[in-house]
N, C-alpha and C positions, 0 to 999 in steps of 0.2 A: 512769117518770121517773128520770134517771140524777142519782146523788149527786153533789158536787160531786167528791169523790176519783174517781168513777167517770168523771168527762171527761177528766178527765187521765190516764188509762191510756194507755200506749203499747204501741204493737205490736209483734212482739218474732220474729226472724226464724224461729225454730224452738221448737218446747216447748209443752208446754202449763199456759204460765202467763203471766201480764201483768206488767207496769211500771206502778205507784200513787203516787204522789206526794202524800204527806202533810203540810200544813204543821206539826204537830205529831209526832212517832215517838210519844208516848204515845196518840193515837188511831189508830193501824195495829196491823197483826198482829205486826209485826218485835219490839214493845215485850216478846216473848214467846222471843225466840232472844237477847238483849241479855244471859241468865245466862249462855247456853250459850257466847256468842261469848268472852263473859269470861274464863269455864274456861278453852277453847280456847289464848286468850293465855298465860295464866298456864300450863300445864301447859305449853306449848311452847317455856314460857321466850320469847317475842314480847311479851310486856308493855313497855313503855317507862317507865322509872323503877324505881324498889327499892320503893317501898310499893304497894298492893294497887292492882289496876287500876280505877279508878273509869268506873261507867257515862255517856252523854250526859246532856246534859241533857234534862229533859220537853219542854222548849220549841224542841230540835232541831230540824229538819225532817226527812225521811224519803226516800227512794227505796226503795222495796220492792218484790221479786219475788214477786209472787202465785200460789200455785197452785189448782186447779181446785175444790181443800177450801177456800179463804179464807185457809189457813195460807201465812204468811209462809216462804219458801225462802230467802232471802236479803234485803239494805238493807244500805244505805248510810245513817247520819245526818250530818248535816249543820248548821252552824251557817251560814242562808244569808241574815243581815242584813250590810247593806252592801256594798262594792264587791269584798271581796275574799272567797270563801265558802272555809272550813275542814270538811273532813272530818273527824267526830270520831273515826268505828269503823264497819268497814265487816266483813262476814261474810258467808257462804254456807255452807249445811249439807254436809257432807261427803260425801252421796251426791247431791249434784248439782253437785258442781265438777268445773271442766273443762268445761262445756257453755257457756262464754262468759256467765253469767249476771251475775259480775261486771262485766263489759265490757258488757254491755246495764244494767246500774244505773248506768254511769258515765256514758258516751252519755248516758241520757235524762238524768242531770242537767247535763249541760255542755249540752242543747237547750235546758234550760226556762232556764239561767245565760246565753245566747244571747239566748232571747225575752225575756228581762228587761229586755235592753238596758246598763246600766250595771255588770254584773261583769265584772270585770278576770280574775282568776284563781280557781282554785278549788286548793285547796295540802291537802296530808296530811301524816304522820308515822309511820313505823313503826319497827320494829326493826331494827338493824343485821343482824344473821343471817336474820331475816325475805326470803331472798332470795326466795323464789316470789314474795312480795309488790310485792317491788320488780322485777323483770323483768316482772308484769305491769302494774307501773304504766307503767312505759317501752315496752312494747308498746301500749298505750292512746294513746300521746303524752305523757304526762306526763314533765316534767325533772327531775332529782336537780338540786338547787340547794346543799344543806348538808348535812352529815354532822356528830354536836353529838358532843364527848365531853366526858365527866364523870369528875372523882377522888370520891368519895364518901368523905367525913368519918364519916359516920356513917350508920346501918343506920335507910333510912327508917321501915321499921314498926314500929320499939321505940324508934330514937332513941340505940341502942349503936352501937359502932365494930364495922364490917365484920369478921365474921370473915376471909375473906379478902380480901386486899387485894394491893397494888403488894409490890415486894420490901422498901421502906422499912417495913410493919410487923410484919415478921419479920428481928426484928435478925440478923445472921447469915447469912442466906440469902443474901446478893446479888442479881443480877437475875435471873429466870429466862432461861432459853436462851432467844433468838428462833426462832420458828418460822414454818412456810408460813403461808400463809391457809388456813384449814379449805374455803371458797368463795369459790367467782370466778363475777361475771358479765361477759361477752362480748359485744358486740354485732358479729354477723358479717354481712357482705356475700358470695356466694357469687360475684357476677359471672358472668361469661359461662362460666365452668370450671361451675358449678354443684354440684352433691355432692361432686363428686371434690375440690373445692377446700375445703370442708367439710371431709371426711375427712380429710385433709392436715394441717389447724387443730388437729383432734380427737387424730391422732396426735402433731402438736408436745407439747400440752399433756399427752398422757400419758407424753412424757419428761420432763416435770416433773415428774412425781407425782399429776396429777389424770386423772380419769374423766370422764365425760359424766354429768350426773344427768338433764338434763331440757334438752329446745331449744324453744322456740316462734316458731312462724312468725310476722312483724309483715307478710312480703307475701309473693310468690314467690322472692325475693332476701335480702330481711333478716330475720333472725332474730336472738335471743335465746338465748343459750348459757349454760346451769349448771354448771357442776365443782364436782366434793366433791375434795377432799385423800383421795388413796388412804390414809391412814392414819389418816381419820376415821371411816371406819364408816358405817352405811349412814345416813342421813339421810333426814330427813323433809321434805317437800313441803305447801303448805297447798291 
């Protein structure tokens, strides 16, 4: 007889592991990657805010990648009362990205926010540099709506003034130089040129000064394009 998490498993086009849907994350496997996912942020500098990155709530809901051990690969938590559902923190372990696992966690929660009948949206929040992140949101169909910025007064985890800061708290200094974007994302159409027109795109932008980091297919046509600033050094990818 199959558990109640056990009906809601979705199928999952390649891999061997399922889609679970838990009305709680603290009763799933994922409740067990939520340190790791943590680190992850914080060491990549992808955290959102100055003080320490706080986990979901117990009472989140879950979308989790199950593998063949029981152990959670990947979830999505989820705040999914009322019309509009908020993603709190979403992770995949690092020798299974790239295999569309995130994109099969998102899927089944925008099906069961379908079946529900009354959700409107379902919205997230990441890091500004966080660019892998956000290219795959936008490959998913999801819309960049806001972009937030903040002056910080003071040093959220102790509650001091920023060491560093604007050029206002270094009398003296002036403003710093402006400079490039360290990253760019691109949303390219290749049209009926196909590659060659690609290639073209690729060389404009490295007379700017940027590289290719990373492209992702969204069809045969559209794709998703990443540049590093040739003068930022090699960069990381999530």
């Amino acid at each position: 007889m199959k558990t109640p998490s056990q009906k809601n498993d979705q199928p999952t086009p390649e891999g061997p592991y399922c889609i679970r849907f838990y009305k709680h994350y603290a009763d799933s496997p994922a409740w067990e990657l939520v340190p790791q996912a943590l680190t992850y942020l914080e060491e990549s500098g992808f955290a959102i805010g100055r003080g320490p990155q706080t986990p979901p709530l117990f009472t989140d809901s879950c979308m989790a990648a199950i593998g063949k051990d029981g152990k959670a690969i990947g979830f999505l938590t989820c705040d999914c009362d009322g019309e509009s559902w908020y993603i709190s923190l979403s992770y995949v372990v690092p020798e299974h990205r790239r295999k569309y696992i995130h994109t099969a966690l998102f899927d089944a929660l925008r099906n069961k926010a379908k079946e529900q009948g009354n959700v409107d949206s379902i919205t997230c929040s990441t890091h500004a540099n966080n660019l892998a992140a956000q290219a795959a949101f936008e490959a998913q169909g999801r819309t960049k709506e806001s972009i937030t910025y903040t002056y910080w007064l003071k040093d959220g985890s102790d509650g001091k003034e920023p060491t560093e800061s604007a050029a206002a708290q270094s009398p003296g200094r002036g403003f710093e130089e402006m400079r490039m974007p360290e990253y760019l994302v691109e949303s390219f159409d290749t049209g009926l040129d196909g590659p060659k027109s690609m290639q073209a795109f690729i060389n404009e932008k490295a007379a700017e000064g940027y590289s290719l980091h990373q492209a992702i297919e969204r069809s045969p046509c559209q794709w998703v394009l990443i540049f590093s600033s040739l003068s930022c050094g090699q960069c990381q990818a999530t």
